[in-house]
Z-matrix of the N, CA and C atoms (Angstrom, degrees):
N
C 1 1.448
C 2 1.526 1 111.68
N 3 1.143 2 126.10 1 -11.33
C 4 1.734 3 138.34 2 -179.35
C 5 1.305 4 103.03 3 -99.77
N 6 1.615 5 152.91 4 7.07
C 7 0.955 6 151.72 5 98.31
C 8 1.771 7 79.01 6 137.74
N 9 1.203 8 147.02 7 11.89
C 10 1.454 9 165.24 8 -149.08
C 11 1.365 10 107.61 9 -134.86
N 12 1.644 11 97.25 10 153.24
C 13 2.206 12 94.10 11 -176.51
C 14 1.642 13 92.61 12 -78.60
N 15 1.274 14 95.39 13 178.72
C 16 2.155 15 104.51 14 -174.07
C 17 1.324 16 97.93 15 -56.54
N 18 1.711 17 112.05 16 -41.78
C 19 2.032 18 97.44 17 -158.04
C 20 1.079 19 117.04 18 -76.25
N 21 1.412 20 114.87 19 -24.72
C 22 1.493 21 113.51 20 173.41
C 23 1.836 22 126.18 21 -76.00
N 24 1.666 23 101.00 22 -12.92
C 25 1.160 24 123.34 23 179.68
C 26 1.254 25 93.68 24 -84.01
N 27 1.128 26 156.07 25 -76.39
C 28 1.463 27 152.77 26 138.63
C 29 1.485 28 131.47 27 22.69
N 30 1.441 29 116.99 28 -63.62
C 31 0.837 30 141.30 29 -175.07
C 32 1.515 31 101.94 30 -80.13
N 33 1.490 32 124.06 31 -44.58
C 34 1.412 33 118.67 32 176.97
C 35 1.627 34 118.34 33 -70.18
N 36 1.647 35 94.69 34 -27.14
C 37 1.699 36 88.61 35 -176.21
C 38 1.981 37 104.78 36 -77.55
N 39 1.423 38 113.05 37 -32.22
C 40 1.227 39 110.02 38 164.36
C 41 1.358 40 132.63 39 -54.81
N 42 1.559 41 117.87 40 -44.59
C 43 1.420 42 111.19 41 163.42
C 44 1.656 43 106.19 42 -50.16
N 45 1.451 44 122.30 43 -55.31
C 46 1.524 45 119.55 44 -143.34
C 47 1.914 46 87.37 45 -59.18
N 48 1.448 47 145.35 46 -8.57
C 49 1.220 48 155.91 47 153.05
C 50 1.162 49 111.55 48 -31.35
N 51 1.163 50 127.01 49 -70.67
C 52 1.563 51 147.73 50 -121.40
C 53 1.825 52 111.09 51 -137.37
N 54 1.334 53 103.21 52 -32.79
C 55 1.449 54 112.33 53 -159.63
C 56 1.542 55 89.32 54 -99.89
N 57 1.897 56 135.39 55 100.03
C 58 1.304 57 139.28 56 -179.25
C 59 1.662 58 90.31 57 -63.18
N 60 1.360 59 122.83 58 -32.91
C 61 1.813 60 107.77 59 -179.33
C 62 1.141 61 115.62 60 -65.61
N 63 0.903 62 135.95 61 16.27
C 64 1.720 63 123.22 62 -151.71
C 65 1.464 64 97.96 63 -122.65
N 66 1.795 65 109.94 64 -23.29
C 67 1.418 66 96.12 65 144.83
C 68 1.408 67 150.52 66 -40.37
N 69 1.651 68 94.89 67 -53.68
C 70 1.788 69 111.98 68 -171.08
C 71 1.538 70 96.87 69 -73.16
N 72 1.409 71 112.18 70 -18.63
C 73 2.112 72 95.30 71 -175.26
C 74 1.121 73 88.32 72 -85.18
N 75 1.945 74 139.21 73 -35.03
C 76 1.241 75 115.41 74 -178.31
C 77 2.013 76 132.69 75 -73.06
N 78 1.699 77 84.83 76 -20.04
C 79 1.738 78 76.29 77 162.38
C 80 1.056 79 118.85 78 -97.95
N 81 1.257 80 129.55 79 -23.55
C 82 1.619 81 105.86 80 157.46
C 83 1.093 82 143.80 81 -74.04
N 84 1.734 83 117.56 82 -2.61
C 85 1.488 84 110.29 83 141.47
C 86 1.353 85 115.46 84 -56.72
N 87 1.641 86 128.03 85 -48.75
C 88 1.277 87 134.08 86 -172.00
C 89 1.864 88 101.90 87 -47.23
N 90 1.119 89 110.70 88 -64.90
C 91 1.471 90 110.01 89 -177.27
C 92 1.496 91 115.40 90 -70.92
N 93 0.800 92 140.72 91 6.77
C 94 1.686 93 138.05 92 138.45
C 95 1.564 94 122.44 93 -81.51
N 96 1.134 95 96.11 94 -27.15
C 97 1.424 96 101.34 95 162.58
C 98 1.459 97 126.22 96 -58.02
N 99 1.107 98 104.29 97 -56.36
C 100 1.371 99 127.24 98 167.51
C 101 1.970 100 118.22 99 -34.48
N 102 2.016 101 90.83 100 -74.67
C 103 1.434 102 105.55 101 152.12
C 104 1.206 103 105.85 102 -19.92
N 105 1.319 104 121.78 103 -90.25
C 106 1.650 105 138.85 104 -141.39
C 107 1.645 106 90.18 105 -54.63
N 108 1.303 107 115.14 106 -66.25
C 109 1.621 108 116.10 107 -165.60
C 110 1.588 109 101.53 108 -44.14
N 111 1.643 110 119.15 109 -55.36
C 112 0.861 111 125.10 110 -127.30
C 113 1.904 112 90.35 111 -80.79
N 114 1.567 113 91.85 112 -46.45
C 115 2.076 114 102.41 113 -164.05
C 116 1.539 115 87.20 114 -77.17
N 117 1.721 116 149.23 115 -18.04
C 118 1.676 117 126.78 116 -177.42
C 119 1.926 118 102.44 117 -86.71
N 120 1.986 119 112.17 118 -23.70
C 121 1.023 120 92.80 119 -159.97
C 122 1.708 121 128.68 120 -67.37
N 123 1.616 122 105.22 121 -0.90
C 124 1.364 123 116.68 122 176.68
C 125 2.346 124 106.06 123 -101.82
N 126 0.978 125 79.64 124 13.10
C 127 1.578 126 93.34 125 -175.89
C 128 1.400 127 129.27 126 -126.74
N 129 1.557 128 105.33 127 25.78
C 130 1.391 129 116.54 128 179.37
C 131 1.677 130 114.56 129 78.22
N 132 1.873 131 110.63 130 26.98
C 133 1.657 132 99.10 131 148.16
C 134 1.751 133 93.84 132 83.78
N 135 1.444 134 106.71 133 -148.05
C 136 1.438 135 127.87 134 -164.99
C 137 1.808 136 97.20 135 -77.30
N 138 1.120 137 122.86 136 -40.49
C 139 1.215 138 146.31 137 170.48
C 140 1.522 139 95.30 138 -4.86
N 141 2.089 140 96.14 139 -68.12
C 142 1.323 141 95.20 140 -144.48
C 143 2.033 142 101.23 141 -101.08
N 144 1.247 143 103.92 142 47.12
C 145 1.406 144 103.41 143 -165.70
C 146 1.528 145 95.28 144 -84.23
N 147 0.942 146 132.35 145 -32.52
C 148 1.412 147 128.45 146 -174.44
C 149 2.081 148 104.27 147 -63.09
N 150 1.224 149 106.60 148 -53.85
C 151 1.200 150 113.68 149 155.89
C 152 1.305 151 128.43 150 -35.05
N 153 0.925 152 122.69 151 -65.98
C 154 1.970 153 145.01 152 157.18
C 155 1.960 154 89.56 153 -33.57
N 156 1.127 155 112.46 154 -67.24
C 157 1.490 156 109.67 155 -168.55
C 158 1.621 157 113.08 156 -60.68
N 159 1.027 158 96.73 157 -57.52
C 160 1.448 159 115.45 158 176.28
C 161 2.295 160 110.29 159 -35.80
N 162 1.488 161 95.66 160 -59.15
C 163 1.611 162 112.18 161 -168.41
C 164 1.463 163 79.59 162 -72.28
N 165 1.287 164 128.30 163 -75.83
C 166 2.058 165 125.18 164 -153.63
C 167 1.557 166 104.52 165 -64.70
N 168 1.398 167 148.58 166 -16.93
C 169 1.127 168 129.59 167 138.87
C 170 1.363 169 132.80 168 -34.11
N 171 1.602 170 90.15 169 -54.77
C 172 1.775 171 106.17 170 -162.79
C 173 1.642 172 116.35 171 -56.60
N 174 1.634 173 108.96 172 -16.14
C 175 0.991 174 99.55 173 168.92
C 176 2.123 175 114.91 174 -98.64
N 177 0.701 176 104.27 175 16.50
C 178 2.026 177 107.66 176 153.06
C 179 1.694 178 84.98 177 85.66
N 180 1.109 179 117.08 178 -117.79
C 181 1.831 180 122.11 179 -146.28
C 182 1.718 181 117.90 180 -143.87
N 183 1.733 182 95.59 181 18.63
C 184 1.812 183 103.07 182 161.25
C 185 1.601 184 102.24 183 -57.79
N 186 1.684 185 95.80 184 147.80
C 187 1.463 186 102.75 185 177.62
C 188 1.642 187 102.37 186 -76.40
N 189 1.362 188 113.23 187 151.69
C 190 1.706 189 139.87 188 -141.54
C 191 2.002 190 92.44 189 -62.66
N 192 1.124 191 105.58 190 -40.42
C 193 1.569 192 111.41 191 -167.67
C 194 1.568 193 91.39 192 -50.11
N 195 1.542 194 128.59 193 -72.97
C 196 1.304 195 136.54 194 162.22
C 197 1.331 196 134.50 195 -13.45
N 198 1.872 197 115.21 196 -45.38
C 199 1.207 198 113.95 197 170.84
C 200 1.401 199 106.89 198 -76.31
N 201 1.639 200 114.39 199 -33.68
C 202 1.357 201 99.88 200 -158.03
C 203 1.614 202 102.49 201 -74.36
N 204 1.549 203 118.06 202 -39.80
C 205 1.694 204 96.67 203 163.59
C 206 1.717 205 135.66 204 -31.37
N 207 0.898 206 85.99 205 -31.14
C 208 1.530 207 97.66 206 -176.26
C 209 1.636 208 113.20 207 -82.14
N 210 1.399 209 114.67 208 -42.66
C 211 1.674 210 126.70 209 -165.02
C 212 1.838 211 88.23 210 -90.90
N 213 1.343 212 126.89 211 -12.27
C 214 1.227 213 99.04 212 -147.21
C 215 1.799 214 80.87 213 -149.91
N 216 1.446 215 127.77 214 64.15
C 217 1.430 216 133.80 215 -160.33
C 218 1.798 217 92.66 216 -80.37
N 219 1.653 218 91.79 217 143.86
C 220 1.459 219 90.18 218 172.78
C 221 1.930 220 104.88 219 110.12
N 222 1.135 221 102.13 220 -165.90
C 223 1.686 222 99.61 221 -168.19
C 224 1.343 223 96.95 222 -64.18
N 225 1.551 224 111.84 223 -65.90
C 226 1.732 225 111.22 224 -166.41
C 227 1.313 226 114.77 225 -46.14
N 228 1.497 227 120.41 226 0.42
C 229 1.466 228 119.35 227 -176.70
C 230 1.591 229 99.24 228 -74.39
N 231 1.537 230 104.20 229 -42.62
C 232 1.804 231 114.00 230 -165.82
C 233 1.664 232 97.41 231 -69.00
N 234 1.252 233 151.73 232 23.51
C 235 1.185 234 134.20 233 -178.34
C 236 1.562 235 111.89 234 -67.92
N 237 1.436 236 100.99 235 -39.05
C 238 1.880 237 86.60 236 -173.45
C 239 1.272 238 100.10 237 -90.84
């Protein structure tokens, strides 16, 4: 169901155990996610994900709260 063979499915659900980092890569996928839904859904949806990728790169390796002020000006910027 993780789209992965069992051992590697295994092995990831065991780190997410043990490994206290494996949080911060999982909420910051969660909060780009967010981004992405949130800055394409006035921009034509899935459409504009390449766009979404394209703009949240361009700014390099500020932590996500930061870009999204910037990509996302105004209240919905303050979400995280």
């Amino acid at each position: 169901k993780a789209f992965q063979d069992a051992g590697n499915a295994r092995q990831q659900a065991a780190r997410g155990t043990y490994d206290p980092a494996y949080l911060n890569y999982t909420m910051g996928k969660l909060m780009i996610r967010k981004l992405r839904d949130d800055w394409t859904g006035s921009r034509g949806g899935r459409q504009a994900w390449k766009l979404f990728n394209d703009e949240f790169l361009s700014f390099g390796g500020p932590p996500i709260p930061l870009v999204r002020s910037q990509m996302m000006p105004g209240p919905a910027g303050d979400l995280f």
